[in-house]
C-alpha positions in Angstrom: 17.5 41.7 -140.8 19.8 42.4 -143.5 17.9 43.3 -147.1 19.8 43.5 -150.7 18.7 46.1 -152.7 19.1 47.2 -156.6 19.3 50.8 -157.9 17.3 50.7 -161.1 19.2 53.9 -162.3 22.7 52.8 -162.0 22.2 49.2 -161.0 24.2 49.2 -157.7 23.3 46.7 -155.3 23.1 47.5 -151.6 22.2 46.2 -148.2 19.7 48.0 -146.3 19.3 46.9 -142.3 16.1 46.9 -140.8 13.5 45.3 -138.1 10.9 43.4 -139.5 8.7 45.6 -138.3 9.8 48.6 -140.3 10.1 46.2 -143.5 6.2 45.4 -143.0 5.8 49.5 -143.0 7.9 49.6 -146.0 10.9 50.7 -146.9 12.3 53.2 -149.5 16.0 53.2 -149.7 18.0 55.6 -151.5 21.0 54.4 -153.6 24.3 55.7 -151.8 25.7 55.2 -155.0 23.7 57.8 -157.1 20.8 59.0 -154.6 18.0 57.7 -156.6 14.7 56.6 -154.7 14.1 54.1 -157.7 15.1 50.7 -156.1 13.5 47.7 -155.8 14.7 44.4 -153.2 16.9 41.7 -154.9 15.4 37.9 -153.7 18.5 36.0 -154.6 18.6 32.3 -154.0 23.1 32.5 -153.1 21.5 34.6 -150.3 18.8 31.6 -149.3 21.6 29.0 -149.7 24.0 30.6 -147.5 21.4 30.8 -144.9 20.4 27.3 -145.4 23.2 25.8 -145.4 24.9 27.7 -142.4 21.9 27.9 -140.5 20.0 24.7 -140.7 20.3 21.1 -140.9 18.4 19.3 -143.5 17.4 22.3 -145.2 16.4 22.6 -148.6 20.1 23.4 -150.1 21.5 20.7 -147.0 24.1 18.0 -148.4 23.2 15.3 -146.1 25.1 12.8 -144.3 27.0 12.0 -147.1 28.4 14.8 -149.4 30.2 14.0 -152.6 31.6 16.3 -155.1 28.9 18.7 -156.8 27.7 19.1 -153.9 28.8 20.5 -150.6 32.4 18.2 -150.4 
């Protein structure tokens, strides 16, 4: 799994890669921007509608059968 991070020094934002498993442990990126330890995870919701839209049918973020503009068309 791929996690997005954000340096609360110098507000980069990263990806960190991980297993569930070591997510559940906890993890404490360092910014490869500025070496801080002070990050915290980003939850944004492009993220969840890329996924939802490219991985599932009907999801929350899905067009439908018939897309018009504003929408997925």
């Amino acid at each position: 799994m791929v996690y997005e991070y954000r340096c609360r020094d110098c507000s980069n934002v990263f990806e960190v890669q991980a297993t569930k498993e070591e997510k559940a442990k906890g993890l404490n990126p360092v910014c490869p921007n500025c070496a801080s330890k002070n990050t915290a995870q980003v939850f944004s919701s492009i993220g969840i509608f890329r996924r939802t839209v490219a991985g599932s049918a009907g999801g929350a973020f899905s067009c439908g059968p018939n897309p018009g503009s504003g929408c997925c068309g």
